[in-house]
KEKE-3310 file (N, C-alpha, C; in steps of 0.2 Angstrom, whole numbers, plus 5000, padded with zeros to 4 digits):
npx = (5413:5401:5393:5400:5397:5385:5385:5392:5381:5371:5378:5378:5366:5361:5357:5368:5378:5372:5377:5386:5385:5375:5375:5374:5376:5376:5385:5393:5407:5410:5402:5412:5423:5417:5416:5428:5434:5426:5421:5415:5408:5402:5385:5382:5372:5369:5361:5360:5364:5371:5368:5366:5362:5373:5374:5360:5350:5339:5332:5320:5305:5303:5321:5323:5316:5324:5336:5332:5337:5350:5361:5373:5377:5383:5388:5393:5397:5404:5393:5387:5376:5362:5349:5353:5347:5335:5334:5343:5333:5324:5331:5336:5340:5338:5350:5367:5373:5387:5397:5409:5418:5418:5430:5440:5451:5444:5444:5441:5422:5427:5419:5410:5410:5403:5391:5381:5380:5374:5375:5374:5383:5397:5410:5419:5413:5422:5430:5433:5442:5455:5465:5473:5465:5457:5460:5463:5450:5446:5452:5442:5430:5434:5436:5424:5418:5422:5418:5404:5402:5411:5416:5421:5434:5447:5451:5444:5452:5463:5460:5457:5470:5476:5469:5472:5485:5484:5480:5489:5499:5491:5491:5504:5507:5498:5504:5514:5510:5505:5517:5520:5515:5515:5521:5516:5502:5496:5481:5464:5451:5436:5417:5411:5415:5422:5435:5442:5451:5456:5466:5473:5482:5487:5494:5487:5479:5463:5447:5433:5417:5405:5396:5396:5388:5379:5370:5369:5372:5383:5381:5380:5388:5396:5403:5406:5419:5425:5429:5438:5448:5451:5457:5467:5475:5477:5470:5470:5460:5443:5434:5420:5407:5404:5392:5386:5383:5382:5376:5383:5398:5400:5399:5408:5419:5419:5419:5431:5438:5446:5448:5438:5437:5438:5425:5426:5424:5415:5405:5409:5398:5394:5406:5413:5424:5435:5447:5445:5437:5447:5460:5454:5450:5464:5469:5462:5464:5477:5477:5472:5478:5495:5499:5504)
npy = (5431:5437:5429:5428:5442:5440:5429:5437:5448:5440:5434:5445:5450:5440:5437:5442:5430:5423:5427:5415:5414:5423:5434:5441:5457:5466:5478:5489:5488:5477:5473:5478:5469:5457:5460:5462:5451:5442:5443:5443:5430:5433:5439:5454:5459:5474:5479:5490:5501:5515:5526:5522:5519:5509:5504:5507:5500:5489:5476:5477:5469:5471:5472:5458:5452:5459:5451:5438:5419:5422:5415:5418:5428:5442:5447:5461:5458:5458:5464:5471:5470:5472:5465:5450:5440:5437:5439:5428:5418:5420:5417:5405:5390:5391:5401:5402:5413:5422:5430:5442:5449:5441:5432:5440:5451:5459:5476:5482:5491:5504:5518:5512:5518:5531:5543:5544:5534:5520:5507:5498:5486:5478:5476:5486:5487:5493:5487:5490:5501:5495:5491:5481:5472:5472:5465:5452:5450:5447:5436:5431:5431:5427:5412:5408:5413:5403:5392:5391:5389:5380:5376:5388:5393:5393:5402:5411:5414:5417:5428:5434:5434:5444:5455:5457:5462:5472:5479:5477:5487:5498:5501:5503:5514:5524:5523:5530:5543:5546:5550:5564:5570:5578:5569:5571:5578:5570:5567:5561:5568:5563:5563:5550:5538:5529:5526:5520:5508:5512:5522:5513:5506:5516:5524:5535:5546:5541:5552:5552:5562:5557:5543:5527:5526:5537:5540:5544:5556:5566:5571:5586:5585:5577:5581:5594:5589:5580:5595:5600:5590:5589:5603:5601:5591:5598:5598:5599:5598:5595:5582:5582:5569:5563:5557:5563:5577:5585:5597:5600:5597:5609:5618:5616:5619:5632:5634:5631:5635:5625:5622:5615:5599:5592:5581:5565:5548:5536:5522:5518:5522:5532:5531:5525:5512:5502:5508:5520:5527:5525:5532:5546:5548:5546:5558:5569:5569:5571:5583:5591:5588:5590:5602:5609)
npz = (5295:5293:5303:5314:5320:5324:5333:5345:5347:5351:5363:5370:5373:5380:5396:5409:5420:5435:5449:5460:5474:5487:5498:5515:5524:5536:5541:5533:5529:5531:5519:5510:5514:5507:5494:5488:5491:5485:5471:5456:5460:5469:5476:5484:5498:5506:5518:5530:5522:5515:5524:5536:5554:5563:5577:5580:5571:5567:5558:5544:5538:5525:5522:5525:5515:5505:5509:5506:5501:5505:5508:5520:5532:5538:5550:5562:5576:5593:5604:5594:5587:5595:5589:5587:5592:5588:5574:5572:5573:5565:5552:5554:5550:5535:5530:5536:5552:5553:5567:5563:5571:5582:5586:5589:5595:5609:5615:5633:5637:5638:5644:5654:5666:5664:5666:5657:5650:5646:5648:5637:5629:5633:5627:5620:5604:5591:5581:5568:5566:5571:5559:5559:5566:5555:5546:5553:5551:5539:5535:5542:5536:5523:5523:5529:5516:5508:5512:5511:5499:5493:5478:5474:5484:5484:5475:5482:5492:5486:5483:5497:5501:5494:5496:5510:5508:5503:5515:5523:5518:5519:5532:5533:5527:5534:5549:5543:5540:5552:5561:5559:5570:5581:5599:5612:5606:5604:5607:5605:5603:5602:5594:5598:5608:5596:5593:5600:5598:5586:5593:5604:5594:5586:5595:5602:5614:5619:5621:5620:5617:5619:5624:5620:5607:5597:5604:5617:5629:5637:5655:5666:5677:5674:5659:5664:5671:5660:5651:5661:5660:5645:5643:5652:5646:5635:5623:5607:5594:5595:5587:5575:5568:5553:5549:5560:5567:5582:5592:5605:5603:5595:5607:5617:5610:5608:5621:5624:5618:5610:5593:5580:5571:5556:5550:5555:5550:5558:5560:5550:5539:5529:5519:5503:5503:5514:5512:5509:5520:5532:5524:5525:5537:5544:5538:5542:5555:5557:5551:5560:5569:5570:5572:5561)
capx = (5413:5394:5391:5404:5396:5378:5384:5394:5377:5367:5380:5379:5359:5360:5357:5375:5377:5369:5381:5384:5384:5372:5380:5366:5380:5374:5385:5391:5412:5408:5402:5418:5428:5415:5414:5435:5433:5420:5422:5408:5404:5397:5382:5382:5367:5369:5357:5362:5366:5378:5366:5363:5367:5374:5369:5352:5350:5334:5333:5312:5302:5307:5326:5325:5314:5328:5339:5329:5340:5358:5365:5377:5374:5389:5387:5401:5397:5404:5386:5385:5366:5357:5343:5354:5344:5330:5339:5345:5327:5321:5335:5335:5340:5338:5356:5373:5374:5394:5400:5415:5420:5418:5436:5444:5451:5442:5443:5435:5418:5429:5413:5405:5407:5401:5385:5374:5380:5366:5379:5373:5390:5402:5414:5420:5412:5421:5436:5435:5446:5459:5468:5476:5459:5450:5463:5460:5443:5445:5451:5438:5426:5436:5436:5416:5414:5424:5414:5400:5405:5418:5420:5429:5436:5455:5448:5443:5459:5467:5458:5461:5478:5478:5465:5476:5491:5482:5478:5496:5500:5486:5493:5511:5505:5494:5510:5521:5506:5505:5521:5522:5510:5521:5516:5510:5498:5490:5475:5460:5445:5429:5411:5407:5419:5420:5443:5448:5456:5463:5472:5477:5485:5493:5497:5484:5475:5454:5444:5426:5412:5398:5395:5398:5385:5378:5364:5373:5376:5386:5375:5383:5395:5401:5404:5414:5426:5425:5431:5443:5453:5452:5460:5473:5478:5479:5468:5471:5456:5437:5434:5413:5408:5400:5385:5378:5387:5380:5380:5388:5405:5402:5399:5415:5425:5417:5420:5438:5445:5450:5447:5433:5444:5436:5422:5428:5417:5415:5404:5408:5392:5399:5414:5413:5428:5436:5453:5443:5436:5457:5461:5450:5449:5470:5474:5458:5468:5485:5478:5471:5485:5498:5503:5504)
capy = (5437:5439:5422:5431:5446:5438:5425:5440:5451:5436:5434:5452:5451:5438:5441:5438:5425:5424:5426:5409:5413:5429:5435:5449:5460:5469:5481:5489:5488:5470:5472:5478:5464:5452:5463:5462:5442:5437:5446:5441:5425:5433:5444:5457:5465:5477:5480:5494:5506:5521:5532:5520:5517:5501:5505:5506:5498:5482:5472:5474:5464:5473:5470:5452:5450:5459:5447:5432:5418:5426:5409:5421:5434:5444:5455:5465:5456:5460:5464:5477:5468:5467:5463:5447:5432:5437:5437:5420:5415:5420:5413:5397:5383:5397:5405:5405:5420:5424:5434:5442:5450:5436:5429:5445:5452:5464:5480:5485:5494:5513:5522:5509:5520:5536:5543:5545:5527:5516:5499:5493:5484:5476:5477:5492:5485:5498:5485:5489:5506:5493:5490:5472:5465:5472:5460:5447:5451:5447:5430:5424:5431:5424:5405:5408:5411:5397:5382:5392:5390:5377:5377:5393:5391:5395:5410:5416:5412:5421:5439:5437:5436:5451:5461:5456:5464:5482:5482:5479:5494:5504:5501:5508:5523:5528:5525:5534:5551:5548:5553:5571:5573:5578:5564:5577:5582:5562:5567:5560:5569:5563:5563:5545:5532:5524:5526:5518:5505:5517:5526:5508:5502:5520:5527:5541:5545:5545:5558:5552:5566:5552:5537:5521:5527:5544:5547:5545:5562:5568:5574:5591:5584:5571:5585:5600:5586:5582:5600:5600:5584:5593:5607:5598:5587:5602:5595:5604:5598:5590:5580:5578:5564:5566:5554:5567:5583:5587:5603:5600:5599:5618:5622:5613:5622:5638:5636:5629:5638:5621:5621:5609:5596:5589:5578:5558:5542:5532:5518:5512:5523:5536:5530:5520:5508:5504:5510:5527:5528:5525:5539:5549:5549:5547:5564:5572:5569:5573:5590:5594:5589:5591:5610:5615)
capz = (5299:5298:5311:5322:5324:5326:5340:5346:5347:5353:5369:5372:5374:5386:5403:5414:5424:5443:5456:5464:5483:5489:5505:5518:5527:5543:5544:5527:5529:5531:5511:5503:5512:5505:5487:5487:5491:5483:5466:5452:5462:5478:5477:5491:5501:5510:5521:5533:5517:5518:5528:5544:5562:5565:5583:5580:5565:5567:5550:5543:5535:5519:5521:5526:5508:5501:5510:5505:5497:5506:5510:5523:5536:5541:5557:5565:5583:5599:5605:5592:5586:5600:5587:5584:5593:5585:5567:5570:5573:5558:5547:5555:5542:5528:5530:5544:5552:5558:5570:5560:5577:5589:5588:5588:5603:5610:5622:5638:5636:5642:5646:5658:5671:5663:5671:5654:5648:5646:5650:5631:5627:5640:5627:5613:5596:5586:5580:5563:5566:5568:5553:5559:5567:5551:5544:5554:5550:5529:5537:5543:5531:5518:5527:5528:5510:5506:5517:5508:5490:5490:5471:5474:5490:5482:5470:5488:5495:5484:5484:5503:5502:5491:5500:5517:5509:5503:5522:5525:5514:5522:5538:5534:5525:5542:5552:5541:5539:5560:5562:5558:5575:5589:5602:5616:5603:5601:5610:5600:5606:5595:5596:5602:5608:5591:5591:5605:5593:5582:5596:5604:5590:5583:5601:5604:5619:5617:5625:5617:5622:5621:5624:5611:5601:5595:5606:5623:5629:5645:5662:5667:5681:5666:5653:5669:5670:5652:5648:5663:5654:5637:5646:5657:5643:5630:5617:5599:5594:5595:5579:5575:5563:5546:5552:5565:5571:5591:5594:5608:5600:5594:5612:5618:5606:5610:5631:5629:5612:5606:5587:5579:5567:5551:5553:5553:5548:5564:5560:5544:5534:5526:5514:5500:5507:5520:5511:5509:5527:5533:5523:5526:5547:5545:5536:5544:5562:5555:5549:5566:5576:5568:5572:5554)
cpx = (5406:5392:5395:5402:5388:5380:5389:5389:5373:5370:5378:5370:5358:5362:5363:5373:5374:5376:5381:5381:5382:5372:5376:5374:5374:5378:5392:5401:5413:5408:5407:5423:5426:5416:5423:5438:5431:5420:5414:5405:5399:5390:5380:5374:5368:5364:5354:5359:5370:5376:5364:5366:5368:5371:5361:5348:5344:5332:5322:5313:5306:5316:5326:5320:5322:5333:5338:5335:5349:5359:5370:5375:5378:5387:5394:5401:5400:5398:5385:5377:5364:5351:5347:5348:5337:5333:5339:5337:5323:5327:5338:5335:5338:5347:5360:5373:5382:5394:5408:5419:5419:5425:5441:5446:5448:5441:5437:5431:5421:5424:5409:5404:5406:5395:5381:5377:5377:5367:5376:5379:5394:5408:5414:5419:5415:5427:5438:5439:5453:5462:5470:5469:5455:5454:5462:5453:5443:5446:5446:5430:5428:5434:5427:5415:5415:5419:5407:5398:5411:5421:5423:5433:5446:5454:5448:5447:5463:5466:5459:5465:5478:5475:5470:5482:5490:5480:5483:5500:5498:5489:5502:5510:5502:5500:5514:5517:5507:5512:5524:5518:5514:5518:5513:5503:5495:5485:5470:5453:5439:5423:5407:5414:5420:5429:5444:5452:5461:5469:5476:5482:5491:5495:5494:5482:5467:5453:5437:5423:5407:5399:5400:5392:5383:5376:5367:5376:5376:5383:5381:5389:5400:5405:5408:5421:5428:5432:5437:5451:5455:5459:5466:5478:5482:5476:5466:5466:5449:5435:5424:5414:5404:5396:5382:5384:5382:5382:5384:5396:5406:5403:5405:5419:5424:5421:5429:5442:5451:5445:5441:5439:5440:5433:5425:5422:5420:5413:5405:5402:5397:5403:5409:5416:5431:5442:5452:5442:5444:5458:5460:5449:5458:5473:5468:5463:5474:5484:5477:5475:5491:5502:5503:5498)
cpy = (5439:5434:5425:5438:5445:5434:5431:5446:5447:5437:5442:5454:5445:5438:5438:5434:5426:5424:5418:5408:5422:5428:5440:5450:5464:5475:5485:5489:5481:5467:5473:5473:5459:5454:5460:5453:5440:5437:5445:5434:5427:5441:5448:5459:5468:5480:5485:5501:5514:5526:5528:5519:5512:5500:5505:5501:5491:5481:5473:5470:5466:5472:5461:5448:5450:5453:5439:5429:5418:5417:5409:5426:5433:5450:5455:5459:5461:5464:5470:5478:5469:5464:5455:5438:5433:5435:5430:5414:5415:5418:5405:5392:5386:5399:5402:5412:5419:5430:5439:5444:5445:5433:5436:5448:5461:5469:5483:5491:5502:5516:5518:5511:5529:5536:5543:5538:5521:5506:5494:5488:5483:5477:5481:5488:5490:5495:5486:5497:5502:5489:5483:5469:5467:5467:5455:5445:5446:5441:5425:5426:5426:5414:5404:5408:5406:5390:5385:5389:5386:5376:5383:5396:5394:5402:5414:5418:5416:5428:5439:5436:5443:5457:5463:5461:5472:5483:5483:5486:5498:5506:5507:5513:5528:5529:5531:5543:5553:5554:5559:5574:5572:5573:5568:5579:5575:5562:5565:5560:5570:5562:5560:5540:5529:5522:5524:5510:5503:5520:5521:5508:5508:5525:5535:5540:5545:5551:5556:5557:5563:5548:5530:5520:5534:5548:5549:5552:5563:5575:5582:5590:5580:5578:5592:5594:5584:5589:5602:5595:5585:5599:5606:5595:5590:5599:5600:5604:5591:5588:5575:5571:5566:5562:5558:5572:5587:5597:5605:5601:5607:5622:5622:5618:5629:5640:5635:5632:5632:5622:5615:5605:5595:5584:5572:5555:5538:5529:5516:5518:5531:5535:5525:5514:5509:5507:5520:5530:5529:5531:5543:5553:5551:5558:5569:5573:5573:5581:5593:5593:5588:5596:5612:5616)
cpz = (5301:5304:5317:5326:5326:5333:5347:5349:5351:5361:5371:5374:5380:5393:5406:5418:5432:5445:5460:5473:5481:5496:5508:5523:5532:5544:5537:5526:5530:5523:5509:5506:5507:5495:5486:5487:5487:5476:5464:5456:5467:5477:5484:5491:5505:5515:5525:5527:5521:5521:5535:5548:5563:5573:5585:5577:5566:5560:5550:5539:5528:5520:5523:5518:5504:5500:5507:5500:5499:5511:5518:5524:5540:5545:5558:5573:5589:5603:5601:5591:5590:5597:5584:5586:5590:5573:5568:5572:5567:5551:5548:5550:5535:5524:5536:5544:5555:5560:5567:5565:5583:5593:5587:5593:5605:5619:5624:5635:5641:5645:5649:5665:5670:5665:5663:5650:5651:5648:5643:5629:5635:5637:5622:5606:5590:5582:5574:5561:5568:5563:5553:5560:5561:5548:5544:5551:5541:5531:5538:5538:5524:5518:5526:5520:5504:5509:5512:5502:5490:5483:5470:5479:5488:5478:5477:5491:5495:5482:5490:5505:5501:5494:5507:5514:5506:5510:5525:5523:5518:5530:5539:5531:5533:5546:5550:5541:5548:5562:5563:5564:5581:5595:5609:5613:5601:5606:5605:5602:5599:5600:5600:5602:5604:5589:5596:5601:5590:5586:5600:5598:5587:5587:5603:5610:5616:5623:5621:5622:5626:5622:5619:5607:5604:5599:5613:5624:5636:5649:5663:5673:5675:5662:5659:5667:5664:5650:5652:5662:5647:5638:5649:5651:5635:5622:5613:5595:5594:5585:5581:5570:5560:5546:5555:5568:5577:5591:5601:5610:5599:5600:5615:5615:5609:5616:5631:5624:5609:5598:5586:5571:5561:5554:5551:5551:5552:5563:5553:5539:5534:5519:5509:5500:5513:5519:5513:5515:5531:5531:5525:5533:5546:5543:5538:5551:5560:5555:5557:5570:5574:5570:5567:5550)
residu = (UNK:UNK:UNK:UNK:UNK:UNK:UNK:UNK:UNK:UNK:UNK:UNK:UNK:UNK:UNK:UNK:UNK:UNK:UNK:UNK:UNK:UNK:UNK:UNK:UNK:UNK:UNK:UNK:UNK:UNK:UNK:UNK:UNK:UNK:UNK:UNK:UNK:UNK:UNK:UNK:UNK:UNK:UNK:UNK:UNK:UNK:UNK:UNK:UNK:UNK:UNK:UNK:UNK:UNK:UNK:UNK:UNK:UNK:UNK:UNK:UNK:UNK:UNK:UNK:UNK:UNK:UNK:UNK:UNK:UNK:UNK:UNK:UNK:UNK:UNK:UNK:UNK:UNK:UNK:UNK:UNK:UNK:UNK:UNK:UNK:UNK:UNK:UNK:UNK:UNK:UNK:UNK:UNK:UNK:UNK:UNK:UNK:UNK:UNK:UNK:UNK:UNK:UNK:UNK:UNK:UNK:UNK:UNK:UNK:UNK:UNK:UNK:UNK:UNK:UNK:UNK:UNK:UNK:UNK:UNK:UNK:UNK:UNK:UNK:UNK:UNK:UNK:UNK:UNK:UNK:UNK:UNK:UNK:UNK:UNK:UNK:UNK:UNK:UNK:UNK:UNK:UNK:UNK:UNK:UNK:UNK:UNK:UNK:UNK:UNK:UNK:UNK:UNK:UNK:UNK:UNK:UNK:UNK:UNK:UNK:UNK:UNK:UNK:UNK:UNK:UNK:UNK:UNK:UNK:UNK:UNK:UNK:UNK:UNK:UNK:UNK:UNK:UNK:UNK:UNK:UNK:UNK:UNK:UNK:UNK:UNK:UNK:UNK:UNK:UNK:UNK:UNK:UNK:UNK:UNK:UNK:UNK:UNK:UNK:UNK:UNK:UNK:UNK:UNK:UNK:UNK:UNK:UNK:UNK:UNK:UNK:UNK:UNK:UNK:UNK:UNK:UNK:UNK:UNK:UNK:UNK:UNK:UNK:UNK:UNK:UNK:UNK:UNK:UNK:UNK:UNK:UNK:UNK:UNK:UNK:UNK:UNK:UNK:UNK:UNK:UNK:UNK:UNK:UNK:UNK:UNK:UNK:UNK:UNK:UNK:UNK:UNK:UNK:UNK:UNK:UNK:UNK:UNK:UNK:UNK:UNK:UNK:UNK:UNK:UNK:UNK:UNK:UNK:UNK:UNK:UNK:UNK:UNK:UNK:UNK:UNK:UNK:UNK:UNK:UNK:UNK:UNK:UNK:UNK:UNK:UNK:UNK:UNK:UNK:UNK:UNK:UNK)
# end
């Protein structure tokens, strides 16, 4: 008994084991497919962390130390980086960096003919508001952390099956909450173009105020027809996001007597998962447009 409680005491003083594969994310919903993946074998960095703008976001010296080591570098893509040809210059034969967005199908940049859009993006980087391509998504992350780490390439395999089919779940529950919103009432006017995915996918219209990212804000002819669209289309109400509330929004509401909704989480910073983010945005909407 006493050798059992010594090698017992002994194990328990030794430092755990390394993680086999350390993985640098870019963009922080990228981390919990790879955290859901990868389990005890993958160490995450997150990079971004749960207060940044993916939009903005340039990697320093100080996060690419952090980085040092990370075998994999997961961006979102569709030219969300623009700091990426620089990245793949300084990790050169170091790390791969994937595109987790690249093969994903992706919609027209809607605001490339708005007057205060800046033409950053040709096409809408904000895929991860769909529930299937984030699916896809776990796909090819998963695939990646396999060629990585092929001694656990089936272990990987097999958390992304499973994560694939809590997405599945996640997906029939949003349909089945969508529901109770009379479909005249699927207007989805938010701060920055970050839903046009969400409203493809579960049949809303958009109405973004700004651009495809934060700072984009609409010239005074953009913003009369803005308010006259709001008003034609009867929108119930504007929904800010819990990264940065414009006061713009409050004026909007003001001039047109449409309600302000609950704020959502448009890029990913914010939530702790992506199940929580879903949540969160889904029963956010529902309350504001709903009627009840």
């Amino acid at each position: 008994m006493l050798r059992f409680f010594l090698t017992t005491l002994l194990l328990g003083l030794l430092p755990a084991a390394a993680a086999d594969l350390k993985v640098a994310v870019l963009h922080p919903l990228l981390g919990d497919i790879v955290r859901s993946v990868g389990g005890e074998n993958v160490e995450v960095v997150d990079l971004i962390g749960p207060k940044g703008d993916p939009h903005h976001f340039e990697p320093t010296s100080e996060n690419l130390n952090q980085a040092n080591g990370a075998q994999l570098y997961l961006v979102a893509g569709m030219g969300l980086e623009g700091y990426l040809p620089k990245l793949r210059a300084v990790v050169a034969g170091k790390g791969t960096i994937v595109e987790v967005g690249a093969t994903l199908p992706a919609l027209a940049n809607a605001c490339e003919d708005h007057e205060h859009d800046d033409h950053e993006h040709a096409v809408d980087p904000h895929w991860w508001h769909s529930i299937a391509l984030f699916s896809r998504a776990t796909s090819v992350v998963t695939e990646s952390l396999a060629t990585a780490s092929p001694a656990h390439a089936e272990e990987f395999r097999r958390n992304g099956e499973a994560y694939r089919a809590k997405l599945a779940e996640l997906e029939k529950w949003t349909r089945k909450q969508i529901v109770v919103i009379p479909r005249g009432n699927r207007h989805l006017a938010t701060a920055h173009a970050a839903f046009n995915y969400f409203c493809k996918d579960f049949g809303f219209i958009p109405h973004p105020i700004q651009g495809l990212n934060r700072e984009q804000m609409p010239g005074p002819v953009e913003l009369a027809k803005l308010v006259a669209e709001l008003k034609s289309d009867h929108v119930m109400a504007i929904f800010p996001e819990r990264e940065s509330n414009p006061k713009i929004l409050q004026s909007l509401t003001a001039d047109t007597d449409i309600k302000l909704g609950e704020p959502l989480i448009a890029d990913g910073t914010g939530g702790k998962t992506y199940e929580e983010m879903v949540r969160h945005n889904v029963t956010a909407i529902v309350k504001g447009l709903s009627g009840k």
